[in-house]
PDB file of N, CA, C and O in Angstrom:
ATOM      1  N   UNK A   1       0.837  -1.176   0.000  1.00  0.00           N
ATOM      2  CA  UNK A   1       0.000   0.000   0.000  1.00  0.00           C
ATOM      3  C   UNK A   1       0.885   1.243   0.000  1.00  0.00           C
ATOM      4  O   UNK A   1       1.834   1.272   0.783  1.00  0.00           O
ATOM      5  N   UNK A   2       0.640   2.313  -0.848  1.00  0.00           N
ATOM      6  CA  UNK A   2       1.468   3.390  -0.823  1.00  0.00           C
ATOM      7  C   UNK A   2       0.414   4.273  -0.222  1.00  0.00           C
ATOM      8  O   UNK A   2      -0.809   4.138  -0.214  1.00  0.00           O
ATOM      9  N   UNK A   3       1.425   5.505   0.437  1.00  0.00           N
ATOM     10  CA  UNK A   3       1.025   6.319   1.768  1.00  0.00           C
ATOM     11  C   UNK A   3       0.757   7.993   1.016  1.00  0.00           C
ATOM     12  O   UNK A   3       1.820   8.528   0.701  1.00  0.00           O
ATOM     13  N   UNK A   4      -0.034   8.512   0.828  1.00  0.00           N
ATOM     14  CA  UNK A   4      -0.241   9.322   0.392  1.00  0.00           C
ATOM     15  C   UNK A   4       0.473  10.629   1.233  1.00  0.00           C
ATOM     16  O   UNK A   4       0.414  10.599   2.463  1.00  0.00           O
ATOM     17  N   UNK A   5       0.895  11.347   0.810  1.00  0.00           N
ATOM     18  CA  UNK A   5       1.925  12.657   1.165  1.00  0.00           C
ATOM     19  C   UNK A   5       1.213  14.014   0.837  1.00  0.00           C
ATOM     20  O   UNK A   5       1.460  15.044   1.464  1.00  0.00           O
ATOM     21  N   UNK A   6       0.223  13.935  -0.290  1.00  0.00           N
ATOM     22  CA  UNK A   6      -0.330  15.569  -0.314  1.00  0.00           C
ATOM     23  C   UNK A   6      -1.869  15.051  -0.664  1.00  0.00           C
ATOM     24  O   UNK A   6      -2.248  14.075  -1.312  1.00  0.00           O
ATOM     25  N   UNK A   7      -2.509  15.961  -0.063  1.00  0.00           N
ATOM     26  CA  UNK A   7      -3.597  15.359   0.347  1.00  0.00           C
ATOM     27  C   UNK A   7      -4.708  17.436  -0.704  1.00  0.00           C
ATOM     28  O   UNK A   7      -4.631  18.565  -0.219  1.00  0.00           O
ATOM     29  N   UNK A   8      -5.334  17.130  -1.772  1.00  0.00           N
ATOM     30  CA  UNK A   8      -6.000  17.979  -2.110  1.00  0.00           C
ATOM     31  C   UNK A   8      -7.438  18.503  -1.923  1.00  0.00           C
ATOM     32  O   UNK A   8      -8.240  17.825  -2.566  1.00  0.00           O
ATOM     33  N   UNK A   9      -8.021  19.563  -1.193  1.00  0.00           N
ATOM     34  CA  UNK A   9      -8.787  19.562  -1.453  1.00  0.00           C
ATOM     35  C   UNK A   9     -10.137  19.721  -2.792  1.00  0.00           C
ATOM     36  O   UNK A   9      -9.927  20.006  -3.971  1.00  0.00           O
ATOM     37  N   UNK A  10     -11.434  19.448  -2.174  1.00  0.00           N
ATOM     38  CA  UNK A  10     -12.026  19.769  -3.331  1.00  0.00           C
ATOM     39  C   UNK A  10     -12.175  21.208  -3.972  1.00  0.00           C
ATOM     40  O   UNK A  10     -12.282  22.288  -3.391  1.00  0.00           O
ATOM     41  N   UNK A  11     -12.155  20.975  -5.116  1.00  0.00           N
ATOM     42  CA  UNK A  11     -12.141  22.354  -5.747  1.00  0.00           C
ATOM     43  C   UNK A  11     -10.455  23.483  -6.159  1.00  0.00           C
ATOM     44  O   UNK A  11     -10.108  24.619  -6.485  1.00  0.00           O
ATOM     45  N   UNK A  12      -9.890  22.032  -5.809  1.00  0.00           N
ATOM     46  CA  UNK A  12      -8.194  22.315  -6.019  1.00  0.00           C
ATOM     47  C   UNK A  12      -8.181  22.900  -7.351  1.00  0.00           C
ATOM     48  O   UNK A  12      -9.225  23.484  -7.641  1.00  0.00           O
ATOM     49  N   UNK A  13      -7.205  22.894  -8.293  1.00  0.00           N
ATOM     50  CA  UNK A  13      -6.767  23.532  -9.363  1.00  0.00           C
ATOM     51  C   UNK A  13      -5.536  22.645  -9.580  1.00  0.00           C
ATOM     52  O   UNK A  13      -4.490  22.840  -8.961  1.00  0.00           O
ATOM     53  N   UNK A  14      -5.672  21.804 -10.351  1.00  0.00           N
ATOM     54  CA  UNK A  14      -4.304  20.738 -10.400  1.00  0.00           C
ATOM     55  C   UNK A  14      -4.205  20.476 -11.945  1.00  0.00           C
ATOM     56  O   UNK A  14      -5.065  20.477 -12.826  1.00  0.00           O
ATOM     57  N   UNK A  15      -2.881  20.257 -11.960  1.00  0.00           N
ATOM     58  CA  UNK A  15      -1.561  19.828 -13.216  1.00  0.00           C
ATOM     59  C   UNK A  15      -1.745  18.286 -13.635  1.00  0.00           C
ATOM     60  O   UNK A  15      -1.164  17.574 -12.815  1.00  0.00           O
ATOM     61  N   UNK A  16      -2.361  17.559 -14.636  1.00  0.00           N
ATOM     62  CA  UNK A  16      -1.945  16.282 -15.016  1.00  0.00           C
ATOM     63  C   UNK A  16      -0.852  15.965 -15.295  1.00  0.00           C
ATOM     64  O   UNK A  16      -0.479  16.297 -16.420  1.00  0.00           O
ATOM     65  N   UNK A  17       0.000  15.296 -14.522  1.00  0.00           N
ATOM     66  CA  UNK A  17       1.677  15.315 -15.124  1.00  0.00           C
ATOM     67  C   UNK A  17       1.802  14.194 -15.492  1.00  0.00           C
ATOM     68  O   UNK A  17       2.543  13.457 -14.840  1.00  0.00           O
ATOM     69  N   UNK A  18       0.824  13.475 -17.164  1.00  0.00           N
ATOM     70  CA  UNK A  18       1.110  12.658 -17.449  1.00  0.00           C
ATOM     71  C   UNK A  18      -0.372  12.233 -18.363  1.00  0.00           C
ATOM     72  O   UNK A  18      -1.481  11.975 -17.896  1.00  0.00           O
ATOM     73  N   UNK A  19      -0.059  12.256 -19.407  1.00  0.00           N
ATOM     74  CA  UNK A  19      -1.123  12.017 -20.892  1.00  0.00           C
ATOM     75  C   UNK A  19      -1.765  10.457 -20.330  1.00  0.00           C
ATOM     76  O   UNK A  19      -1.242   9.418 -19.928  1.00  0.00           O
ATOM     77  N   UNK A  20      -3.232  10.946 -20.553  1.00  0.00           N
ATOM     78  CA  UNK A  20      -4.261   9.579 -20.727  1.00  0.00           C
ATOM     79  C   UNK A  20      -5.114   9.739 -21.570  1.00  0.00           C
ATOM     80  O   UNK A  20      -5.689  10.722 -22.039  1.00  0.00           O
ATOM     81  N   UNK A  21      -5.158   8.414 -21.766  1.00  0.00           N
ATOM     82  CA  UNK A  21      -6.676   7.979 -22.700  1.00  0.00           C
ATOM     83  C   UNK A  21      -7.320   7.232 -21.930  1.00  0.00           C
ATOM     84  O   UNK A  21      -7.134   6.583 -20.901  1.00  0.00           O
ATOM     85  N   UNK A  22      -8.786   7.651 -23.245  1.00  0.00           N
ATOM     86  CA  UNK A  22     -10.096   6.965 -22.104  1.00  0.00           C
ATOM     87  C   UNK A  22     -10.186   5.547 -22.119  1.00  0.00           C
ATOM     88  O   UNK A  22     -11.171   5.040 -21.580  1.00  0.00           O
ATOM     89  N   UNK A  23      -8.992   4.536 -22.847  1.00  0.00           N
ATOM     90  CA  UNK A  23      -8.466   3.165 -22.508  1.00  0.00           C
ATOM     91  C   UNK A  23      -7.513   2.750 -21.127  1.00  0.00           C
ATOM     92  O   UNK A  23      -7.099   1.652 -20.754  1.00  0.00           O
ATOM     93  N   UNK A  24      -7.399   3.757 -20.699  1.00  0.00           N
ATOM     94  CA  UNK A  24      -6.493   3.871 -19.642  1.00  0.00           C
ATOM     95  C   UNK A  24      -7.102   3.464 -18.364  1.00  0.00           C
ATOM     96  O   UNK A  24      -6.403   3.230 -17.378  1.00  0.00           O
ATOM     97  N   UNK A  25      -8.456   3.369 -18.353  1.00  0.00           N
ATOM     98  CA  UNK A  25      -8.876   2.962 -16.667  1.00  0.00           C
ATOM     99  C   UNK A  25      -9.144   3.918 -16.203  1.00  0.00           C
ATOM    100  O   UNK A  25      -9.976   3.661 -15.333  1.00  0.00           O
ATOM    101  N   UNK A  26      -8.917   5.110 -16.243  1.00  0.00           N
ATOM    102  CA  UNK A  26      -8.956   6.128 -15.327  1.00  0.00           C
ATOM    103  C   UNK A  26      -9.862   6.914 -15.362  1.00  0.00           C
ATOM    104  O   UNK A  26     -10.255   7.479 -14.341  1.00  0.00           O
ATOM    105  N   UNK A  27     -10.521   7.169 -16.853  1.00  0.00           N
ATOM    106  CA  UNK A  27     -11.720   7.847 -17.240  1.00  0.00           C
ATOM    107  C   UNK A  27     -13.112   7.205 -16.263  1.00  0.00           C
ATOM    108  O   UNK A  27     -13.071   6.022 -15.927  1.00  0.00           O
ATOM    109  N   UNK A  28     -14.098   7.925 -15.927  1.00  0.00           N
ATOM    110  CA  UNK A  28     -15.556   7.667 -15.836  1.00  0.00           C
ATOM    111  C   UNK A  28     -15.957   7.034 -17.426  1.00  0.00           C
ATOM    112  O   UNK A  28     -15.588   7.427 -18.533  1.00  0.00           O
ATOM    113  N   UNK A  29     -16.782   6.001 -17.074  1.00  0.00           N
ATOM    114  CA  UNK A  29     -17.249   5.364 -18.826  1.00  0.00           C
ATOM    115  C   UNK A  29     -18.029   6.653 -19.641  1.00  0.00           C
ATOM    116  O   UNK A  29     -17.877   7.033 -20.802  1.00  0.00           O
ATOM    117  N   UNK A  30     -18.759   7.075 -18.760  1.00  0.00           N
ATOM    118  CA  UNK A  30     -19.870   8.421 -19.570  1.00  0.00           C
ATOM    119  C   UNK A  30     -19.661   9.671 -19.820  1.00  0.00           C
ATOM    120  O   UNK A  30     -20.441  10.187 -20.620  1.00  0.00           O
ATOM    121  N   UNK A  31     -18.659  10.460 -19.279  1.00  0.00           N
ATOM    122  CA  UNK A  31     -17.875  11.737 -19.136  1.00  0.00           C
ATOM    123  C   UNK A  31     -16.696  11.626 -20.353  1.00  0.00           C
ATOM    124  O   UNK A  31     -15.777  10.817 -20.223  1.00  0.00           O
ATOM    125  N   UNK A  32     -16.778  12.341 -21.328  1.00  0.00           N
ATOM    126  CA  UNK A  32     -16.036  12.751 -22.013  1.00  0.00           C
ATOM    127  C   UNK A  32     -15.192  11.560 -22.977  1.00  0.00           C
ATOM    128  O   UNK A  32     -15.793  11.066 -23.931  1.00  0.00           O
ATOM    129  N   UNK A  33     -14.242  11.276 -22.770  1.00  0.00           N
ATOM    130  CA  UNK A  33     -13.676  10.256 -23.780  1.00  0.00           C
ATOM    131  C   UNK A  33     -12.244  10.666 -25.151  1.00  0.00           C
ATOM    132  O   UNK A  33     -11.909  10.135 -26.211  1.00  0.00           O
ATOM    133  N   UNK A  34     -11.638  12.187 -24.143  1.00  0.00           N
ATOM    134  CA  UNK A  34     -10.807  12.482 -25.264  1.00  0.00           C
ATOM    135  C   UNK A  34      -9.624  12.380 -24.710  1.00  0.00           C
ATOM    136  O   UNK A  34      -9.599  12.480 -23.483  1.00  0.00           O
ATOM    137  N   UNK A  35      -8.953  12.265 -25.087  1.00  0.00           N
ATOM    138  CA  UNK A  35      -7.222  12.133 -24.474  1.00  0.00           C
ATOM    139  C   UNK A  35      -7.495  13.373 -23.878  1.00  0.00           C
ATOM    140  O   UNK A  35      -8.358  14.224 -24.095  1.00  0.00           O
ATOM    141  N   UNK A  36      -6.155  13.250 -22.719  1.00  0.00           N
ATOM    142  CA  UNK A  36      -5.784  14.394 -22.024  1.00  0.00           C
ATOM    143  C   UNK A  36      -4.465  14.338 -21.884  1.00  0.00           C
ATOM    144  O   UNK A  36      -3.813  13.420 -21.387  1.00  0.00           O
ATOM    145  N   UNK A  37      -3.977  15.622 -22.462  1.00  0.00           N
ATOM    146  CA  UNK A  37      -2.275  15.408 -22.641  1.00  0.00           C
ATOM    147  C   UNK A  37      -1.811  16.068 -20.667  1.00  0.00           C
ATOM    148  O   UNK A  37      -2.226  16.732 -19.717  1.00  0.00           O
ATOM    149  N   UNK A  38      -0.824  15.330 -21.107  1.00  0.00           N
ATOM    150  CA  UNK A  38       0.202  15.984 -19.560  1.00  0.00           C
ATOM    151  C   UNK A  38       0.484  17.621 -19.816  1.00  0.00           C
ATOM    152  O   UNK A  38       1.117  18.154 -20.728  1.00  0.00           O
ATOM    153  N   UNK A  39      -0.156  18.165 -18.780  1.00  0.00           N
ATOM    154  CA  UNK A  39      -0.066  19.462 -18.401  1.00  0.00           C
ATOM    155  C   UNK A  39      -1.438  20.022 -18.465  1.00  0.00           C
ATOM    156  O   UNK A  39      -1.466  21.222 -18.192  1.00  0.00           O
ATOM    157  N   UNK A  40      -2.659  19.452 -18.768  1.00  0.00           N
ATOM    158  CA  UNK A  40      -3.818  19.975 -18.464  1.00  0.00           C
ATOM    159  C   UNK A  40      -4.050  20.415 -17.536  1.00  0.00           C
ATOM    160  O   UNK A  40      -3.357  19.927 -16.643  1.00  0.00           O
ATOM    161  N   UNK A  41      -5.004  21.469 -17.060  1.00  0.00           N
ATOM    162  CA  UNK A  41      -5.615  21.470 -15.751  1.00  0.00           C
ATOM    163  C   UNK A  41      -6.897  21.258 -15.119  1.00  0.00           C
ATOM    164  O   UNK A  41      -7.999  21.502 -15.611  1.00  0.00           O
ATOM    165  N   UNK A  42      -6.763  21.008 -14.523  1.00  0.00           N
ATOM    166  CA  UNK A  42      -8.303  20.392 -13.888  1.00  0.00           C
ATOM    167  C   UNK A  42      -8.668  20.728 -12.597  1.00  0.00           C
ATOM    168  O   UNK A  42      -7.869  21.467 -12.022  1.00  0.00           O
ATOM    169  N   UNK A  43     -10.064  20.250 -11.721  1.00  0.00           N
ATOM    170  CA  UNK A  43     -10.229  20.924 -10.944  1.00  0.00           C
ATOM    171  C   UNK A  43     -10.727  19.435 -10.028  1.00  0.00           C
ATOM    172  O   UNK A  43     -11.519  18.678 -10.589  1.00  0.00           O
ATOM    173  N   UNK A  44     -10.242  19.103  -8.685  1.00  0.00           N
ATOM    174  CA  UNK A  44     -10.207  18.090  -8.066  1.00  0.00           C
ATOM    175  C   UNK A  44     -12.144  18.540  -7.684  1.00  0.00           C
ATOM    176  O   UNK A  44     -12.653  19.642  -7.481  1.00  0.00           O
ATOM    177  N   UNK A  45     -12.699  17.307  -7.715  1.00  0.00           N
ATOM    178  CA  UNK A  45     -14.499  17.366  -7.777  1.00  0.00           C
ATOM    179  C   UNK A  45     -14.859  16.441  -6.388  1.00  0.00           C
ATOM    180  O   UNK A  45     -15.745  16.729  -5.584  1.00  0.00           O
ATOM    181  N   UNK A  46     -14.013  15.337  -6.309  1.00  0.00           N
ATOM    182  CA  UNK A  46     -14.248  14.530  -4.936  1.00  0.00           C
ATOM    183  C   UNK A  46     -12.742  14.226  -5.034  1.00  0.00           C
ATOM    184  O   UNK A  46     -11.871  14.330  -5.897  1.00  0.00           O
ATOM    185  N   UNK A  47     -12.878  13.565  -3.036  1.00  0.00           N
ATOM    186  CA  UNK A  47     -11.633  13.145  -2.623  1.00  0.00           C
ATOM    187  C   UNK A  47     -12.128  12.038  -1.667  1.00  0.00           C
ATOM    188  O   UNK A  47     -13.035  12.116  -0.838  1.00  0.00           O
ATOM    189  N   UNK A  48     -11.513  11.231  -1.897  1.00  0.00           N
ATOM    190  CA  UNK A  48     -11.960   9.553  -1.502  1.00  0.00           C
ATOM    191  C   UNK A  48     -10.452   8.985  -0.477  1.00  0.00           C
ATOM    192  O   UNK A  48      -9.244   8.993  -0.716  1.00  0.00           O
ATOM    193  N   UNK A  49     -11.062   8.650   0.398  1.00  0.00           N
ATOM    194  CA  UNK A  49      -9.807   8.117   1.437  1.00  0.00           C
ATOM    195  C   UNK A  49      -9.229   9.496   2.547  1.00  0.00           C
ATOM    196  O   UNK A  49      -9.496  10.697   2.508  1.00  0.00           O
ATOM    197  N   UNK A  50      -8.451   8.790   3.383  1.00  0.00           N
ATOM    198  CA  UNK A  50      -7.711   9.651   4.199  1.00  0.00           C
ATOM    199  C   UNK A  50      -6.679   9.556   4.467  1.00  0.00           C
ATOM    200  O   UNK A  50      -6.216   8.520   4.945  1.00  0.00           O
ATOM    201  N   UNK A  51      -5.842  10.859   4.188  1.00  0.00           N
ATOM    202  CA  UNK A  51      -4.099  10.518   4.954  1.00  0.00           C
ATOM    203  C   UNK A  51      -4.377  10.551   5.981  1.00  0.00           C
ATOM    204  O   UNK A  51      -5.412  10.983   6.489  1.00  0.00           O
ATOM    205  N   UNK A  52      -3.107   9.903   6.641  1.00  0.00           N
ATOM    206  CA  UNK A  52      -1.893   9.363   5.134  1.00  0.00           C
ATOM    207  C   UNK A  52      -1.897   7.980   4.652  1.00  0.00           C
ATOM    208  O   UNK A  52      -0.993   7.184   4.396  1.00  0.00           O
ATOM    209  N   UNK A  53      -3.522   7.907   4.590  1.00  0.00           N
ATOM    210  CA  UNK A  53      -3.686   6.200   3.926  1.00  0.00           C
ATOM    211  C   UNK A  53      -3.503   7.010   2.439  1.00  0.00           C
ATOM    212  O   UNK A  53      -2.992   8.092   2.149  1.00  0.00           O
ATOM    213  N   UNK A  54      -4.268   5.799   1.533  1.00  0.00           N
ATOM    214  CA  UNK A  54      -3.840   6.236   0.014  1.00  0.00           C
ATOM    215  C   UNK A  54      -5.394   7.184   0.080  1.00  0.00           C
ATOM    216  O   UNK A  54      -6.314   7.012   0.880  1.00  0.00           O
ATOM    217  N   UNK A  55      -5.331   7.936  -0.742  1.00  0.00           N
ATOM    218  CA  UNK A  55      -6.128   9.375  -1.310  1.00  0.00           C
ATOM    219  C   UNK A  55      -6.248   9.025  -2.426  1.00  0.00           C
ATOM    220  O   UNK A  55      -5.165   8.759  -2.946  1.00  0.00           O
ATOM    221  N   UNK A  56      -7.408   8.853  -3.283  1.00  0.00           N
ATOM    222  CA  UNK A  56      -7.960   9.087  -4.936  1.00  0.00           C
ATOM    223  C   UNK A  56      -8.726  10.212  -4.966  1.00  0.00           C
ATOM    224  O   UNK A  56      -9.691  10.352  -4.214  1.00  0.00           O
ATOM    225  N   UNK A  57      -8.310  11.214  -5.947  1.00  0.00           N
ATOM    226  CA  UNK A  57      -8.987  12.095  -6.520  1.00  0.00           C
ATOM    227  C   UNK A  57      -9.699  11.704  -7.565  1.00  0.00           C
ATOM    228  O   UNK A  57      -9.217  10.849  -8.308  1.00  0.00           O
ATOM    229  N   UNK A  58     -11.192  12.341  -7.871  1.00  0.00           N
ATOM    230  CA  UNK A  58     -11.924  12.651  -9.157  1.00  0.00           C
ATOM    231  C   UNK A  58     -11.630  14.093  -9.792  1.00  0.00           C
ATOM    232  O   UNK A  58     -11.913  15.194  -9.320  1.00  0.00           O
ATOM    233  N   UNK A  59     -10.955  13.765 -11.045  1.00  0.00           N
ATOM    234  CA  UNK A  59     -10.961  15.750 -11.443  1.00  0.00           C
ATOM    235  C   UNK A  59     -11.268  15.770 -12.805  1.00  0.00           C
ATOM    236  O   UNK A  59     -10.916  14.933 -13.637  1.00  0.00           O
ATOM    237  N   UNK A  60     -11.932  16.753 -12.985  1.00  0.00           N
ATOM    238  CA  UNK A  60     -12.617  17.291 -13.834  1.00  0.00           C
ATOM    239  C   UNK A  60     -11.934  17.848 -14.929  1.00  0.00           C
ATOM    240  O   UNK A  60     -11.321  18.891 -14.703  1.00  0.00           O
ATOM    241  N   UNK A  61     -11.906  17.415 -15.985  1.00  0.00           N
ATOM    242  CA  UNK A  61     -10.960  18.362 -17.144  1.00  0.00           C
ATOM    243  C   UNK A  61     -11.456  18.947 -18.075  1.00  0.00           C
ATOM    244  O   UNK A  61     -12.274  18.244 -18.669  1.00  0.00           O
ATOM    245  N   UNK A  62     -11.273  20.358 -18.649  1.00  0.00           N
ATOM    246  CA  UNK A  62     -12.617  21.340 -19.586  1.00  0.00           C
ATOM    247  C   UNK A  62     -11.777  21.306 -20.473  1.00  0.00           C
ATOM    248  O   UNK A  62     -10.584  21.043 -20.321  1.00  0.00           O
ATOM    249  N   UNK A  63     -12.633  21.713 -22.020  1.00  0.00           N
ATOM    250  CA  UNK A  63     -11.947  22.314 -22.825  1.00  0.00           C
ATOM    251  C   UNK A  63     -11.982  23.802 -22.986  1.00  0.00           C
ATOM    252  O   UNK A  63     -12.599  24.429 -22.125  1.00  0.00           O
ATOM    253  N   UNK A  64     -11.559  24.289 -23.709  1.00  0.00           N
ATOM    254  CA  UNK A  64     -11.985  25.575 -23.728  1.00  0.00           C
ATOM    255  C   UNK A  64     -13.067  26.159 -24.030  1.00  0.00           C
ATOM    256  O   UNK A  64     -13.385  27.271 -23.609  1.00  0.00           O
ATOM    257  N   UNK A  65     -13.860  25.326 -24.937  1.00  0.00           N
ATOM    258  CA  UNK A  65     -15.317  25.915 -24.783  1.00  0.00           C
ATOM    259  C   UNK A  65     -16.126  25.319 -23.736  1.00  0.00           C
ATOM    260  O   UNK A  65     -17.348  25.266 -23.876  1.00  0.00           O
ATOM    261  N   UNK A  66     -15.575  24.884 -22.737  1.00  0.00           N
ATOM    262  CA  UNK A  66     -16.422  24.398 -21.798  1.00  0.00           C
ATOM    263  C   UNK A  66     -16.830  23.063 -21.331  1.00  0.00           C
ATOM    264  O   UNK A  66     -17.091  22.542 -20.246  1.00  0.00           O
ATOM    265  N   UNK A  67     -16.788  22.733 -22.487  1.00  0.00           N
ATOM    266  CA  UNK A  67     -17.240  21.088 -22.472  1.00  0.00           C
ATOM    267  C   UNK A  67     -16.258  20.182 -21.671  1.00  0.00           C
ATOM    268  O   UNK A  67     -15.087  20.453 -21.406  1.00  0.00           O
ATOM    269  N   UNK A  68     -16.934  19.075 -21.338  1.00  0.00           N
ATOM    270  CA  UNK A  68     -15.899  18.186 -20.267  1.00  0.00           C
ATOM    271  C   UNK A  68     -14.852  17.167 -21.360  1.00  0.00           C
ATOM    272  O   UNK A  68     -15.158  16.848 -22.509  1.00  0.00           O
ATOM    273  N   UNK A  69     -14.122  16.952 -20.945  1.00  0.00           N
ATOM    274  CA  UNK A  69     -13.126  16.137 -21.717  1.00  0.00           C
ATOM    275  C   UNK A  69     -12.993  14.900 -20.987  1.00  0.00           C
ATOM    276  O   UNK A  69     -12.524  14.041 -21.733  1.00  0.00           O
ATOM    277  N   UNK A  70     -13.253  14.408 -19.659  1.00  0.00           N
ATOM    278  CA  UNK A  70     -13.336  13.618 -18.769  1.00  0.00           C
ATOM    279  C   UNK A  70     -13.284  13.938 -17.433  1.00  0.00           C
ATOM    280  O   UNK A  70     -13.115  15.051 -16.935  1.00  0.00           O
ATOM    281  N   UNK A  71     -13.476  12.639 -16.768  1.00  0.00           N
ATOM    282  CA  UNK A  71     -13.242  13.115 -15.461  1.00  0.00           C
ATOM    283  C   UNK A  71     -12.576  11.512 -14.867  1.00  0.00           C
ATOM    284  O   UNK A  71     -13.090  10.423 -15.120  1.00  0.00           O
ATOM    285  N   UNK A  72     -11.541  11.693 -14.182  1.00  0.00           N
ATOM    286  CA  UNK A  72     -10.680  10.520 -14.225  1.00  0.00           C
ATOM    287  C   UNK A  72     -10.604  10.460 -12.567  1.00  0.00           C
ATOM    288  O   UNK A  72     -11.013  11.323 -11.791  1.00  0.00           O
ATOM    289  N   UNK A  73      -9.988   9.244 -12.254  1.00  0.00           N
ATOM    290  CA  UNK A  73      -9.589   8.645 -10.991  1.00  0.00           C
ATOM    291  C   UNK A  73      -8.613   8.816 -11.167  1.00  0.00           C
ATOM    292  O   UNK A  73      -8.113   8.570 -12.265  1.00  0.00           O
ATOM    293  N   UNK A  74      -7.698   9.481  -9.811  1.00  0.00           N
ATOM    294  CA  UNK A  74      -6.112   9.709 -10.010  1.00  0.00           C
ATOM    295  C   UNK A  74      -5.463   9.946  -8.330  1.00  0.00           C
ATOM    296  O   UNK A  74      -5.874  10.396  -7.261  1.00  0.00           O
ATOM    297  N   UNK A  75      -4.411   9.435  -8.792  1.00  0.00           N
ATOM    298  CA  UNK A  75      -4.041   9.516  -6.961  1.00  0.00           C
ATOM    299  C   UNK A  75      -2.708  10.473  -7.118  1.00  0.00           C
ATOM    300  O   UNK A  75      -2.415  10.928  -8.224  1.00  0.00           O
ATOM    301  N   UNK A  76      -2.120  10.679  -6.247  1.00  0.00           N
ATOM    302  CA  UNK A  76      -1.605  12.497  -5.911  1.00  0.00           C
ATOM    303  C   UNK A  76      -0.102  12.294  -6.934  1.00  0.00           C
ATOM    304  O   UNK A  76       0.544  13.325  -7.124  1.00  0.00           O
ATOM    305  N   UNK A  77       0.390  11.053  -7.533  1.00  0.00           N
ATOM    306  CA  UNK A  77       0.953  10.574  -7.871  1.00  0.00           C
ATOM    307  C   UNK A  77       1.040  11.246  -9.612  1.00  0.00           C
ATOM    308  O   UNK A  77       1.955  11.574 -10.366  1.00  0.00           O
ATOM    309  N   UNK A  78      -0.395  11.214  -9.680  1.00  0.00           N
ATOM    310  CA  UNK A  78      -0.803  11.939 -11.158  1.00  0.00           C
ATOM    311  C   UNK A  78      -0.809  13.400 -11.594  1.00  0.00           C
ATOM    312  O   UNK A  78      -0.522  13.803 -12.721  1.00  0.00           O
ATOM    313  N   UNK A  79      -1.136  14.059 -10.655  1.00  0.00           N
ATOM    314  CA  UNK A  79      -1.212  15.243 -10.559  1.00  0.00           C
ATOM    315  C   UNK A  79      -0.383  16.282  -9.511  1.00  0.00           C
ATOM    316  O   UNK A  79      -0.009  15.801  -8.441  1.00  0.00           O
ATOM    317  N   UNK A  80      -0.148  17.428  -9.750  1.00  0.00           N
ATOM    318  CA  UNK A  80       0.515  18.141  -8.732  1.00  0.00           C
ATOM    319  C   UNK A  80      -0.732  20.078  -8.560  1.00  0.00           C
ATOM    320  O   UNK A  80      -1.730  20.450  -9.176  1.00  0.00           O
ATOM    321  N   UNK A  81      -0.037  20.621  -7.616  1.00  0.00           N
ATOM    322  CA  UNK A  81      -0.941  21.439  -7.804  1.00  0.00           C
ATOM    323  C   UNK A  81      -0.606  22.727  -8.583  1.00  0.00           C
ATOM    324  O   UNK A  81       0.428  22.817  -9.244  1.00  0.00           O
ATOM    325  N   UNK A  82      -1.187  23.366  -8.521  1.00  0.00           N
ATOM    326  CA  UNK A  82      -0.989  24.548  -9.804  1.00  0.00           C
ATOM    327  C   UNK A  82      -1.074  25.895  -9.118  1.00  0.00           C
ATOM    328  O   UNK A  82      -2.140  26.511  -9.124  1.00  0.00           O
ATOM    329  N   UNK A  83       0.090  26.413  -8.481  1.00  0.00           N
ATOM    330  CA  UNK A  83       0.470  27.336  -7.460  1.00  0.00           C
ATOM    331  C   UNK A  83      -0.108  27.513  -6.371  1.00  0.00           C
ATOM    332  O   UNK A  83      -0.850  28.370  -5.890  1.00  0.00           O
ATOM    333  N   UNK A  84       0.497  26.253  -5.944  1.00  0.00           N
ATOM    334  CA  UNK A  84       0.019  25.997  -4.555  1.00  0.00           C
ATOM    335  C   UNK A  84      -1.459  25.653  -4.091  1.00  0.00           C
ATOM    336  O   UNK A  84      -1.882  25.212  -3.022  1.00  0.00           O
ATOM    337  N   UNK A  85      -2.139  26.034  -5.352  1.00  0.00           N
ATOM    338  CA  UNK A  85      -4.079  26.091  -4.412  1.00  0.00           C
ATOM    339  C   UNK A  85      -4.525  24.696  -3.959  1.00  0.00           C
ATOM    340  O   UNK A  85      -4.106  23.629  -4.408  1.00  0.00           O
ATOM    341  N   UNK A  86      -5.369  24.857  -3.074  1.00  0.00           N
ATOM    342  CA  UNK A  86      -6.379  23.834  -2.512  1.00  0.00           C
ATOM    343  C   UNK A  86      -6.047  22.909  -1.935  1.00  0.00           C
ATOM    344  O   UNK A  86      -6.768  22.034  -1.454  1.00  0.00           O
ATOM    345  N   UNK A  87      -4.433  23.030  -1.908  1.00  0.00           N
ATOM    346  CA  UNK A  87      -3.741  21.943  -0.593  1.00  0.00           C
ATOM    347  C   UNK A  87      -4.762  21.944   0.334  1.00  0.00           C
ATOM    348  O   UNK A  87      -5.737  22.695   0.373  1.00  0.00           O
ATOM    349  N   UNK A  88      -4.376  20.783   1.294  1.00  0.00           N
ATOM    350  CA  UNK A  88      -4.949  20.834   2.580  1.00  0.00           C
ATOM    351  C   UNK A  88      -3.871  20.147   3.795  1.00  0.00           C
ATOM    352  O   UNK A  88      -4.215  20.112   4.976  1.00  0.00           O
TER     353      UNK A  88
END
C-alpha cells in the first residue's frame, strides 16, 4: 500500500503530469472520452480516502469551450498542484 503525502482539497486547481486515454482505466465510462495530454488542468471534484492512507482524486478536465473532456480517478501521484491552491 502506498502512503499518500499531499492530500487535495475539493475544488483544487491541479496539473496532469502525465497524458491519458479513455483506454487507460482512469476515465468515468460516460464523461467525455478524449485524451488528455500531460499538463492539463483540472479541478479536483471529490476526494476519496484519508491521509496518510492512500487518497484518490476525481478531477474534472474542460476544454476551452467548456465542455468536459473527462473526469478521471487519479491519486496524488498523477497530478501536482498549480500554485500551490487547494492543498490541505
Amino acid at each position: 500500500m502506498r502512503w499518500s503525502s499531499i492530500v487535495y482539497n475539493e475544488g483544487a486547481v491541479v496539473e496532469l503530469l502525465r497524458a491519458l486515454s479513455p483506454d487507460s482505466g482512469s476515465f468515468w465510462p460516460e464523461v467525455g472520452g478524449h485524451e488528455i495530454l500531460a499538463g492539463a488542468v483540472g479541478a479536483v471534484v471529490a476526494v476519496y480516502g484519508t491521509a496518510p492512507l492512500e487518497v484518490y482524486y476525481e478531477v474534472e478536465f474542460v476544454a476551452e469551450d467548456g465542455s468536459t473532456l473527462g473526469i478521471l480517478t487519479l491519486s496524488d501521484s498523477d497530478i501536482a498542484p498549480l500554485s500551490g491552491e487547494g492543498r490541505g
